[in-house]
N, C-alpha and C positions, 0 to 999 in steps of 0.2 A: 504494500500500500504506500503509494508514495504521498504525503503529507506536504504543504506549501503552507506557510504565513503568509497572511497578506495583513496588511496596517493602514488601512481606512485612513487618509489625515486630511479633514478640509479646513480651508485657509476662513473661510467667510464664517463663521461662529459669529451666533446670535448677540450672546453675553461676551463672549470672548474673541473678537477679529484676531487675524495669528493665531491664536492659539498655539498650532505645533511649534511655531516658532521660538514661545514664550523660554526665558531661558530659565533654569533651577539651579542653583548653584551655579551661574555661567556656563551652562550646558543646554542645548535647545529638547525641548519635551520629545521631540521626533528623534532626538540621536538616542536618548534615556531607552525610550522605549526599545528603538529598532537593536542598540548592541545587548538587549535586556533579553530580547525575543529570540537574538541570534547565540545563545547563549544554549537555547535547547539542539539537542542530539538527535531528535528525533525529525526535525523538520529537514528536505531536503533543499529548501528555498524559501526566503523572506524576502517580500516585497512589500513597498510601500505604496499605497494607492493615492495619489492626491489631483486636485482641480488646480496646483498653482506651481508653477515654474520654481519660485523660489525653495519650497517645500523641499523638491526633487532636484533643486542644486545643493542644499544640506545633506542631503541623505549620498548625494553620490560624492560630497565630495570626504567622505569617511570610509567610501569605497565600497556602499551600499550601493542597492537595486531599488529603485523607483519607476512609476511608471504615470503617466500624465493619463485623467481619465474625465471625463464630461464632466462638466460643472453643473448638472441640470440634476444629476442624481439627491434623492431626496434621503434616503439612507447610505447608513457605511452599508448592511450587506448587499444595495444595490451598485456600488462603489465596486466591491469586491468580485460581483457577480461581473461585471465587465473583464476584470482583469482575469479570472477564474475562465473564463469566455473564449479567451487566447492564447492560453497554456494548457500544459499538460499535469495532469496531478489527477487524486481519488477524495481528496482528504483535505479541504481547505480551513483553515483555522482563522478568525478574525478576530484581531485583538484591537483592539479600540488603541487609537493614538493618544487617549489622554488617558492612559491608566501607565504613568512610570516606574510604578512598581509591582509593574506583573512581572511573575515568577515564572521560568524556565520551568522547573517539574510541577509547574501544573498545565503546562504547555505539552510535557511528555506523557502525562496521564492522560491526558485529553486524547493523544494519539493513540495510545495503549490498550486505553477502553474502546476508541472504535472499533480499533483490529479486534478485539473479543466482541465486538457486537457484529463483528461484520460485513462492517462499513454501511450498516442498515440506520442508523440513528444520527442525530442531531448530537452533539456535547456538549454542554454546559455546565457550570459551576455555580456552588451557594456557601453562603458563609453564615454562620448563627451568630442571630443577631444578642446582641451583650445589652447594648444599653434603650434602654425604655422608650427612649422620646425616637427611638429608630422607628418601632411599632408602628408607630403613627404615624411618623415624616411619610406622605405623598411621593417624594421623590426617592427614596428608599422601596424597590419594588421587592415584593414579599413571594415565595414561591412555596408550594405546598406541592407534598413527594406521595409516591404511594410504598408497599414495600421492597420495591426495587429500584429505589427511586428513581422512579420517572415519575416527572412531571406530571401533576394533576393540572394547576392551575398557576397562573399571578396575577396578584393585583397589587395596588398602590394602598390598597385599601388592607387593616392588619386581620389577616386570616392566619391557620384558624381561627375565628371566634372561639374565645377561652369560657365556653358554658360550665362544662364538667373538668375532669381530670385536666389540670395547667400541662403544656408540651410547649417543646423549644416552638421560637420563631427562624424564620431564615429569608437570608437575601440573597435576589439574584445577582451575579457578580457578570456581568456584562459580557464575556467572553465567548465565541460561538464557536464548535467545527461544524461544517456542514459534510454531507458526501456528495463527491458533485453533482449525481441526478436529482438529489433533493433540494440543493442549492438552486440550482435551472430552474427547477420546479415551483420553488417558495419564491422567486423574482418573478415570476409570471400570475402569481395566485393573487386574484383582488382583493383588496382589505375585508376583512371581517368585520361582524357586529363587535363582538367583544374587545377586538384590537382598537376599533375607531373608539369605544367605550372607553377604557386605560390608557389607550396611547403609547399601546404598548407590542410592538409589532411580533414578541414570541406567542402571541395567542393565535395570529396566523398560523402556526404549527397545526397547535391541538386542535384548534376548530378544523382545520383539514386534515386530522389523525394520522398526523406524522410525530412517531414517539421522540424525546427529546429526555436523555439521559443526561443525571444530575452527576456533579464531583462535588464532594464536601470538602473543602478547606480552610486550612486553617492561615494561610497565606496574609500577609497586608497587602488593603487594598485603600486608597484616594484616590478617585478621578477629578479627574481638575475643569471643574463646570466656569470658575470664575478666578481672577488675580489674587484674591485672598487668599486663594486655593495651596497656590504657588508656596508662601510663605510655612504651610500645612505640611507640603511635601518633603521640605528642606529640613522641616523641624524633625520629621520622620529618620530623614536621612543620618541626623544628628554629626553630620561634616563629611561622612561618607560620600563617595561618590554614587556609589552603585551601593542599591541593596542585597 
């Protein structure tokens, strides 16, 4: 099964113009990620997807792979689905370019598990949620497993509702692999009710009963939605370069 990274990075952010650019410790958020990504053993190519020249002159000039991809794209994994489009691979991985302290073995589990699934499933990862006001933060998407963990549902909204017996909570942690005919496939499928409802584009999965298999970890995770963000990250790093 040969496995690809790809790294989604748009220049135009809502909250954040640059964004990838943003530097963390004098480092740009797209080098953090890309030597972060490149780090894992099991990928046999990381690419970085972006809509802006600039992007893709950082990334190559560290002697990384980039690739210029339409600016009209409304998600990373329709970003990804292009560049996925034009290559050769079974097993695409998307790791979001503002997450700089995603972790290499959870990049190699994620390939590990497909190859035991088959290359039949979706990959994704959750982290148990610690602190209380997470519960409820909107922007903290909540995911709910069955006993194999796969994916029942998520919402923004805090499920389970704690009626009876209290059980953990958990967060979806952003990161996807797709296999590529499910990939092709989920770029083509029209938004669902429940997806337009959350706003949250993994419900396209499940409403089209494509299973989508959870990783639990224990990893740190800050994505950097805003400039405050920046300051969060560094503090993390505690003078380190790399985590």
């Amino acid at each position: 099964m040969k496995a690809i990274g790809i790294i989604p990075a748009r220049y135009a952010s809502t909250r954040f113009p640059g964004k990838p650019l943003a530097l963390i410790a004098g480092v740009p958020m797209i080098e953090r990620v890309y030597r972060q990504v490149c780090q894992s053993e099991e990928l046999e190519r990381v690419i970085v997807a972006t809509d802006h020249e600039e992007i893709k002159r950082v990334v190559e000039s560290i002697g990384g792979e980039a690739i210029l991809t339409s600016a009209a794209h409304e998600t990373g994994s329709d970003r990804m689905a292009e560049v996925a489009s034009n290559i050769e691979g079974d097993f695409f991985i998307n790791i979001q370019g503002d997450e700089p302290l995603i972790q290499p073995t959870l990049i190699n589990e994620m390939v590990r598990t497909s190859r035991k699934q088959q290359n039949r499933a979706v990959i994704t990862a959750m982290k148990k949620i610690n602190r209380p006001e997470d519960i409820t933060d909107p922007n903290v998407v909540k995911v709910v497993t069955n006993e194999q963990n796969e994916a029942l549902y998520f919402s923004r909204a805090p499920i389970p509702f704690q009626r009876g017996e209290k059980t953990d909570y958990f967060k979806h942690i952003g990161v996807y692999g797709y296999p590529r005919e499910i990939l092709m496939r989920f770029v083509m499928l029209p938004q669902t009710p429940l997806e337009q409802a959350e706003m949250l584009e993994q419900l396209r999965l499940i409403e089209n009963n494509i299973l989508i298999k959870m990783i639990a970890t224990d990893d740190p995770f800050h994505g950097v939605d805003t400039k405050e963000d920046i300051q969060k990250i560094e503090e993390i790093l505690g003078g380190k370069q790399y985590v």
